[in-house]
C-alpha positions in Angstrom: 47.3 -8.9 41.5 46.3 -6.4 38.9 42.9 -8.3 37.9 40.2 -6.7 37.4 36.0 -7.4 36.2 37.0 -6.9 33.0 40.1 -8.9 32.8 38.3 -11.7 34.3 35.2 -11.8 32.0 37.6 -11.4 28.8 40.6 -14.0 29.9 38.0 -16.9 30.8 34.7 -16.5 28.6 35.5 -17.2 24.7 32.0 -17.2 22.5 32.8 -20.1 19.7 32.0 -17.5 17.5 35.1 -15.9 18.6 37.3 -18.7 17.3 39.0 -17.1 14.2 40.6 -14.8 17.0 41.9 -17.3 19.4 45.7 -16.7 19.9 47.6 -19.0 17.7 50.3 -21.7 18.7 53.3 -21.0 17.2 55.6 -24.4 17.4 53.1 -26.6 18.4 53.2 -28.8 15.0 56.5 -29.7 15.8 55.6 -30.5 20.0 53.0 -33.0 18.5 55.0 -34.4 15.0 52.1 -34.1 13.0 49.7 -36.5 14.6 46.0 -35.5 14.9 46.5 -32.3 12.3 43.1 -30.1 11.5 43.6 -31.9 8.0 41.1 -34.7 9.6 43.4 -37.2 8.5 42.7 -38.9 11.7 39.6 -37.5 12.2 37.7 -40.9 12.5 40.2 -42.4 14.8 40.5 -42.9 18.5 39.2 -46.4 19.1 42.4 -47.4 19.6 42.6 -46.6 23.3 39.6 -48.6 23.6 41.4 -52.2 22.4 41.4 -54.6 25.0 44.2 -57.0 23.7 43.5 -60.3 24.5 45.2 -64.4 23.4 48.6 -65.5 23.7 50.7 -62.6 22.2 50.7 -58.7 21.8 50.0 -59.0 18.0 47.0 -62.0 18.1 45.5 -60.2 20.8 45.9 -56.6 18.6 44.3 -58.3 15.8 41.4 -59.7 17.7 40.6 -56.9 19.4 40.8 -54.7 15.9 38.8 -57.4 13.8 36.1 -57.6 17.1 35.4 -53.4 16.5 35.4 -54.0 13.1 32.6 -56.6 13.1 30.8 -55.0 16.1 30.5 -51.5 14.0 32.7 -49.5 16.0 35.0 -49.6 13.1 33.1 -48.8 9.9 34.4 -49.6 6.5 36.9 -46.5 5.0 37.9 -45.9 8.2 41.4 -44.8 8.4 43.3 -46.2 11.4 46.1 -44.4 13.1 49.7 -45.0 12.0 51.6 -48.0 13.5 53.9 -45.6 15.3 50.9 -43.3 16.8 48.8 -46.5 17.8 52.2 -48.6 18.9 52.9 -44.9 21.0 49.4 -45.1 22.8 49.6 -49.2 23.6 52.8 -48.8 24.7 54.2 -51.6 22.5 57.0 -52.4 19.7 55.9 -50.6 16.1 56.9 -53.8 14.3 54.0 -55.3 16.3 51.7 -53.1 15.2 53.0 -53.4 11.5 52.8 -56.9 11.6 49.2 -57.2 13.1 48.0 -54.7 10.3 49.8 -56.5 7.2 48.2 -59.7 8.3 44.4 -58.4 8.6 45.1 -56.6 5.1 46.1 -60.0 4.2 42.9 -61.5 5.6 41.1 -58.5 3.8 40.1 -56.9 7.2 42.1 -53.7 5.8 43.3 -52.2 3.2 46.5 -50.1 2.8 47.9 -48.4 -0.1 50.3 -45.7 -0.6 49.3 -42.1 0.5 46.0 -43.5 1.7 47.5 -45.2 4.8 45.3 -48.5 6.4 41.7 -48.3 6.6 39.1 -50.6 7.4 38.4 -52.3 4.5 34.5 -52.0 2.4 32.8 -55.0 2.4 30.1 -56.1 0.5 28.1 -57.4 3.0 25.2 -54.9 3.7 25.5 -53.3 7.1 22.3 -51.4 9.2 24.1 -48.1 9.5 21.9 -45.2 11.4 20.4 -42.8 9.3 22.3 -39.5 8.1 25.8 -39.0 8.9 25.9 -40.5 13.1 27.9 -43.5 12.5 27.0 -46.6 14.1 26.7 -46.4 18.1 29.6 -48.4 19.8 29.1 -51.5 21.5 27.0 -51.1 24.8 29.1 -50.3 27.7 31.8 -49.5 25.4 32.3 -45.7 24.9 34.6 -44.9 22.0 35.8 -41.8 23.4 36.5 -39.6 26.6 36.4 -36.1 27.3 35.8 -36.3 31.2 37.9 -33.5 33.0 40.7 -34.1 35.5 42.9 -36.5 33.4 46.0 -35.0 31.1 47.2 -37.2 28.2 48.5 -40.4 29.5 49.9 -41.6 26.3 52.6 -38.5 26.6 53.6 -39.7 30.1 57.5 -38.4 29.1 59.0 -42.3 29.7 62.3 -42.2 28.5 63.2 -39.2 29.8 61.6 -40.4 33.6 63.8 -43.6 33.0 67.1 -41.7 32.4 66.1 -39.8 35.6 65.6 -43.1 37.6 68.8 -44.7 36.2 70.4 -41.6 37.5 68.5 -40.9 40.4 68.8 -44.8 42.1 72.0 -45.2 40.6 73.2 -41.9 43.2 70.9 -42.9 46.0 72.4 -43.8 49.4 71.2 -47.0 50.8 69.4 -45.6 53.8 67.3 -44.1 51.2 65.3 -47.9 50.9 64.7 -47.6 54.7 61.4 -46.2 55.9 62.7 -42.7 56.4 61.5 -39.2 57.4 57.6 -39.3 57.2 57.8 -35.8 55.3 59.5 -37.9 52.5 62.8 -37.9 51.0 64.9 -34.3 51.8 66.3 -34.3 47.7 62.6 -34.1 46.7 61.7 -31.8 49.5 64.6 -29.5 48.4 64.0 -29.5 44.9 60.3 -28.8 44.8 60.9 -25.7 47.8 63.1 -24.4 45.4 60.7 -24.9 41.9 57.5 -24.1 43.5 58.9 -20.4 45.1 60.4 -20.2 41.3 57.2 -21.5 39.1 54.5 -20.6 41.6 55.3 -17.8 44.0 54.9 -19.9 47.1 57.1 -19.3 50.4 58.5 -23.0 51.2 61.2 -24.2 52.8 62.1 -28.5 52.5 61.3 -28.3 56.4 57.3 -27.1 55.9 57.0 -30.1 53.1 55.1 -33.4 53.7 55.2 -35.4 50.8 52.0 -37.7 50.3 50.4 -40.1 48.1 48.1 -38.2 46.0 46.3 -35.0 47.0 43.2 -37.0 48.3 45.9 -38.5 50.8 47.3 -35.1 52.3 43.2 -33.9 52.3 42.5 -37.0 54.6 45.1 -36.2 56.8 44.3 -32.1 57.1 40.9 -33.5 57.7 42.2 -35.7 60.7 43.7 -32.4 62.1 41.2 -30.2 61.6 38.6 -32.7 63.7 41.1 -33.3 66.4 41.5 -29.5 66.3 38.1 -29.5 67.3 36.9 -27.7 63.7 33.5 -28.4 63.0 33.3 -27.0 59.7 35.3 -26.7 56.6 34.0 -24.6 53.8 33.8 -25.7 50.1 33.2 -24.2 47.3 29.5 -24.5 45.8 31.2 -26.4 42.6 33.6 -28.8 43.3 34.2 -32.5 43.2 32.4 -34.8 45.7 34.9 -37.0 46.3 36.8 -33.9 48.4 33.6 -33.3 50.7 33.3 -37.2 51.1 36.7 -36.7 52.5 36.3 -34.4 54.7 32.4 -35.1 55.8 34.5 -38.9 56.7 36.4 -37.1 58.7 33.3 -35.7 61.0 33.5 -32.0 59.3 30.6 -30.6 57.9 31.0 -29.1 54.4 28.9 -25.7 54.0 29.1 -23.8 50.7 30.4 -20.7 49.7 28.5 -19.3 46.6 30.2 -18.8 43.4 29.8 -15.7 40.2 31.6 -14.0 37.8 34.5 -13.4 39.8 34.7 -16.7 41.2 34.2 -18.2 44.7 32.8 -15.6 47.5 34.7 -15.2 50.3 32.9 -12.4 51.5 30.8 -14.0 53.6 33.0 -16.2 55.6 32.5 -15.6 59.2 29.1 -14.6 59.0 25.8 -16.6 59.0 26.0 -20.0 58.4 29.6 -19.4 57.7 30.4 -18.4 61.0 31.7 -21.5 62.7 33.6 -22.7 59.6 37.2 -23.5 60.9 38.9 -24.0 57.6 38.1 -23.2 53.7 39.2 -25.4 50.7 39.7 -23.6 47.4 40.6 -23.8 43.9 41.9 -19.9 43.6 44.1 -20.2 40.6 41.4 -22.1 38.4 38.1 -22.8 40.0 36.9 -26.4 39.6 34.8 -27.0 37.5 34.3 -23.6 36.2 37.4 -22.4 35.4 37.3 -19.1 37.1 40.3 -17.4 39.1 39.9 -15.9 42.1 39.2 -12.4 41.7 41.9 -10.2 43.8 39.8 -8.4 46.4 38.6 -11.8 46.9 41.8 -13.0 47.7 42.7 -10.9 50.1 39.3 -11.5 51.9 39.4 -15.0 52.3 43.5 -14.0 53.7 41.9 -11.3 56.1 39.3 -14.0 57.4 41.6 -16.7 58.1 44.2 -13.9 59.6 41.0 -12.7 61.7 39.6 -15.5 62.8 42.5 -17.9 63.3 41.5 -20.0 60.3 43.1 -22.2 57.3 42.6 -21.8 53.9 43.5 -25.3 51.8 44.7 -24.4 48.7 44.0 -27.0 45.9 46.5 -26.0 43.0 45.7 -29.0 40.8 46.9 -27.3 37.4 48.3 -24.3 38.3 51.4 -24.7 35.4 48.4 -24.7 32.7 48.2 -21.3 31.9 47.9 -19.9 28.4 47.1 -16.5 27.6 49.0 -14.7 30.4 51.2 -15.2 32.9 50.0 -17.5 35.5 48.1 -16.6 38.9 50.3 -16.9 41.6 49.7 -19.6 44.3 47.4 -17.5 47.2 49.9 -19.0 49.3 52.5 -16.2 48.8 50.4 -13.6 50.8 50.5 -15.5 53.8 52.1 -18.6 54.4 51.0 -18.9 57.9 47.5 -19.5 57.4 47.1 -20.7 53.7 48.1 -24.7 53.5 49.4 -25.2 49.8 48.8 -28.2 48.0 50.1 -29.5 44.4 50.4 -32.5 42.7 52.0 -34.1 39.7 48.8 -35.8 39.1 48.2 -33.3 36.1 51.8 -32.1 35.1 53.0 -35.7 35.2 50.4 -38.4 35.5 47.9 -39.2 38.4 49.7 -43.1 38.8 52.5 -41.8 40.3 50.8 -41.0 43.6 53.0 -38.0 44.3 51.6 -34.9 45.4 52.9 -31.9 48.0 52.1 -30.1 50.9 53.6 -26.8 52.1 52.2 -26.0 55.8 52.2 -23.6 58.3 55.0 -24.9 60.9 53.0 -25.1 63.9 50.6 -28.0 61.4 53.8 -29.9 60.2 54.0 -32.1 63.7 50.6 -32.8 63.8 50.6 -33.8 60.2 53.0 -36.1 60.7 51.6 -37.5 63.6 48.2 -38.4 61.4 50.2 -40.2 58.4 52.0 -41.9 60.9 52.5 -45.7 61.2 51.5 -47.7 58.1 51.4 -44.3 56.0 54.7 -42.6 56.9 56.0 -42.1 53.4 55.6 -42.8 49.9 57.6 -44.2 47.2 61.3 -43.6 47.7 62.2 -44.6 44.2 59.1 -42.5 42.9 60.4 -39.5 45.2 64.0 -39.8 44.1 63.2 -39.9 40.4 60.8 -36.6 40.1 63.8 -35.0 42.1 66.3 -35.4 39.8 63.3 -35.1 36.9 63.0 -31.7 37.8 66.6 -30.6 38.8 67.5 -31.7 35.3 65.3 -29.4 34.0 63.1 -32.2 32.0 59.9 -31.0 34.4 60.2 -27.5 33.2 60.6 -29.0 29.1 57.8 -31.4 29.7 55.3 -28.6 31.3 56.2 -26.2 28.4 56.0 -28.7 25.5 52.5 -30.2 27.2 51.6 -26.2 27.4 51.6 -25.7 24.1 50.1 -29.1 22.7 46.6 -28.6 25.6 46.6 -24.7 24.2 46.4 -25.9 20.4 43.6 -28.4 21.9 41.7 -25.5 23.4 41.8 -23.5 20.0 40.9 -26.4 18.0 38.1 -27.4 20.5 36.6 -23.3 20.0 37.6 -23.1 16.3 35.2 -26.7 15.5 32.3 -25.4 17.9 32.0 -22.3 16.4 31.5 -24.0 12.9 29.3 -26.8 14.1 27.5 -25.5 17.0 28.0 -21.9 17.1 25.5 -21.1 19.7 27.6 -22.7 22.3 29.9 -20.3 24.7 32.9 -21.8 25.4 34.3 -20.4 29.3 37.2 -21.0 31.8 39.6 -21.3 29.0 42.3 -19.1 29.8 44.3 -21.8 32.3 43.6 -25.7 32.8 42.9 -29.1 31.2 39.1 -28.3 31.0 36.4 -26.0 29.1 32.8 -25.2 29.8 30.7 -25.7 27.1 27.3 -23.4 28.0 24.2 -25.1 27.3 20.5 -24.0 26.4 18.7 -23.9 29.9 17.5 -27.2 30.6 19.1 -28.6 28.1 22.0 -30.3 30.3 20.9 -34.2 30.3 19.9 -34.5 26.8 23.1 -33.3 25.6 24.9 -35.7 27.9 22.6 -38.7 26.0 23.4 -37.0 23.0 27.0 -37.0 23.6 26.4 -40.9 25.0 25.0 -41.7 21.5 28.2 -40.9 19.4 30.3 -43.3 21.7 31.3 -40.0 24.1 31.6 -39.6 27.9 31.3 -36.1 29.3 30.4 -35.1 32.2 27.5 -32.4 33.2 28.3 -29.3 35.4 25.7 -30.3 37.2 27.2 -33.3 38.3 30.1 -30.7 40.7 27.0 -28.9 42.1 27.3 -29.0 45.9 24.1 -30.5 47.4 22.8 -27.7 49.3 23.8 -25.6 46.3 20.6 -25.1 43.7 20.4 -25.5 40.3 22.1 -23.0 38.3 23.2 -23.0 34.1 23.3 -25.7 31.8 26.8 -26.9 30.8 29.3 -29.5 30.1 32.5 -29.9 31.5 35.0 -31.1 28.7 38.0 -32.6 29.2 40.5 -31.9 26.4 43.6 -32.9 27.6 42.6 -36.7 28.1 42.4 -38.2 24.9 45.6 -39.2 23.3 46.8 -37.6 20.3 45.5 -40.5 17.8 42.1 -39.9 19.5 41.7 -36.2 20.2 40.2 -35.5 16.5 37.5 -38.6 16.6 36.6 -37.2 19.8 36.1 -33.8 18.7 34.0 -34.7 15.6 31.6 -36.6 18.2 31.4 -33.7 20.4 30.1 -31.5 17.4 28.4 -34.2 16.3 26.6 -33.9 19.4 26.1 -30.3 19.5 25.6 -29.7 16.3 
């Protein structure tokens, strides 16, 4: 609670010229086994994610799909494909198939392999249209080679044996009333465990009694929209960045979504309660890590938005979507902590974990909880028991707290990579809103926004503009993209980055 101007501007704003000083990573080799080193010994790979395997068996189907880039150009000859563990790891299938399916296209002289030069795409002789200078050869239309769009973490290092050894345990120990439909908060083993972890991990005040469990953080927003309008709230006020599908949420739920602005020291809460902020009801923040700019919420305003809602009788939502990810200081406690009563927390394991699971969090005020409940009731009283029982004994056994640290250090190395390559190939790009998160903004020439997304579209890579969060009543402001560096897998996180700079370059 110490924050200060300056602490803000130097924790979140990195130029890429800065890079040689980013903090290093000390262990994180061994968290990622090698794969996708600076060496650029997979530097041209990542099209593996992008296999669709089709025909009768794992391997004709891998060996379709690889011969299908490689005739289409979005393999090109010397291309060195990732090893059949790292590519058998991301298509979650047997090594030996991937083995096999590569031995037979070196046979068929689709690759080549030879010792300390591991498989690449083989040089034909055939003469190829190849675009001019060093921009390989655009990917097949509709078929982006790589993404960096933000809100996704790694799904290829979704921890699986360790979340079956939890289920084993977990449904192996779980009564049989626990198949029933249950208590609409969810199961009372999760709702235990994550009071305890989140007052431990996050500073928030929660007991397993002010915990509704729901299926995704869009689900518990519907239903804290449902309230709200039968509360008789009119508005609820967003931040000016943010994503659309959380206003479409609410705005379906009859609120009206006004805009708090948004600077150097994040969101402004000064001005709730006056103006055209005066009937807003209820606020929805990102205080720990704005989204999309990266921002935390500087302390005095903190304790305004707190005063407000204290004043006026109103609810602050908090949206913690990655508050674990922080890495050059200890992380922002969850604005929960000052006071329970009025702030609504909400988390997920959509980013720790992986957003399929469907399993996110709310801690409420106890005169919400009934009402709550009385809005997910009938068809949505609860989610997945098995699901529920798992990430309970996930995190008791103290894999949650391994997997968070080791996915801590492998996003940090990400981030100092991503600065480190920018400031070579395109130093004049500020890198900002690095200090926590999953995401970086990449600041852009003004007006310069769009034709870096095309740019971007041309080397086979999906980002996403910062103009694309903007709130509609908000105007235009800077140029950026918002980069995603979490969401490639390992195998594809260096192809990636070489089309980024490629783009930017």
């Amino acid at each position: 609670m110490t924050d200060s101007r300056a602490t803000s501007a130097s924790d979140d704003a990195t130029p890429a010229s800065a890079a040689a000083s980013a903090p290093s990573d000390a262990g994180a080799a061994s968290a990622v086994s090698g794969v996708s080193g600076a060496s650029g010994a997979f530097r041209a790979v990542g099209v593996d994610l992008h296999l669709e395997l089709r025909g009768p068996g794992l391997r004709q189907g891998l060996m379709d799909a690889l011969r299908e880039a490689v005739r289409g150009g979005r393999l090109a000859p010397g291309v060195r494909l990732p090893s059949s563990r790292s590519l058998a790891a991301d298509l979650g299938i047997a090594r030996n198939t991937v083995a096999d399916a590569y031995a037979d296209l070196v046979a068929e002289g689709w690759l080549t392999a030879r010792q300390g030069s591991g498989t690449r795409v083989a040089r034909r002789s055939a003469p190829r249209k190849a675009a001019t200078g060093a921009v390989r050869a655009r990917p097949a239309r509709g078929r982006p080679a790589y993404s960096l769009q933000p809100g996704s973490p790694d799904l290829a290092s979704f921890p699986r044996a360790q979340w079956l050894k939890a289920a084993r345990r977990a449904l192996g120990a779980a009564p049989h009333e626990a198949f029933g439909y249950g208590d609409p908060r969810g199961r009372v083993e999760l709702r235990t465990v994550l009071a305890d972890y989140l007052a431990r991990a996050r500073g928030v005040y929660a007991d397993p009694g002010r915990i509704v469990i729901c299926a995704g953080f869009a689900h518990g927003l519907a239903l804290l929209g449902k309230v709200l309008r039968q509360r008789r709230v009119g508005d609820v006020a967003v931040e000016s960045y943010g994503l659309d599908v959380h206003r479409n949420l609410l705005t379906g739920a009859g609120l009206r979504t006004p805009a708090l602005p948004l600077d150097d020291l994040g969101t402004d809460t000064s001005g709730l309660g006056e103006s055209e902020l005066r009937s807003a009801g209820a606020v929805l923040m990102t205080p720990a890590h704005q989204f999309p700019v990266g921002l935390p919420l500087h302390p005095d305003r903190r304790a305004a938005a707190v005063d407000w809602a204290r004043r006026s009788g109103g609810l602050i939502l908090e949206d913690d979507y990655d508050g674990e990810f922080r890495y050059d200081r200890q992380p922002v406690g969850a604005l929960q902590g000052l006071d329970p009563e009025r702030v609504v927390y909400l988390g997920t394991a959509s980013k720790s974990l992986a957003p399929g699971l469907r399993l996110a969090w709310m801690v409420l005020p106890p005169d919400l909880v009934d009402e709550v409940l009385e809005a997910k009731g009938g068809a949505e009283r609860m989610s997945s028991t098995p699901d529920q029982l798992t990430l309970a004994e996930f995190i008791t056994s103290g894999a949650y707290d391994r997997h968070v640290r080791g996915m801590r250090l492998r996003y940090r190395r990400r981030r100092d990579e991503l600065v480190r390559e920018l400031a070579v190939h395109a130093p004049g790009i500020r890198v900002s809103g690095i200090a926590a998160g999953l995401h970086a903004v990449l600041e852009l020439p003004p007006g310069t926004e769009q034709s870096a997304v095309r740019a971007a579209a041309w080397q086979g890579l999906v980002v996403e503009p910062l103009g694309r969060f903007r709130h509609p009543d908000t105007a235009p402001g800077r140029d950026a993209l918002v980069v995603g560096y979490a969401t490639p897998s390992d195998s594809a996180w260096a192809g990636a980055l070489d089309a980024l700079c490629r783009a930017l370059a």
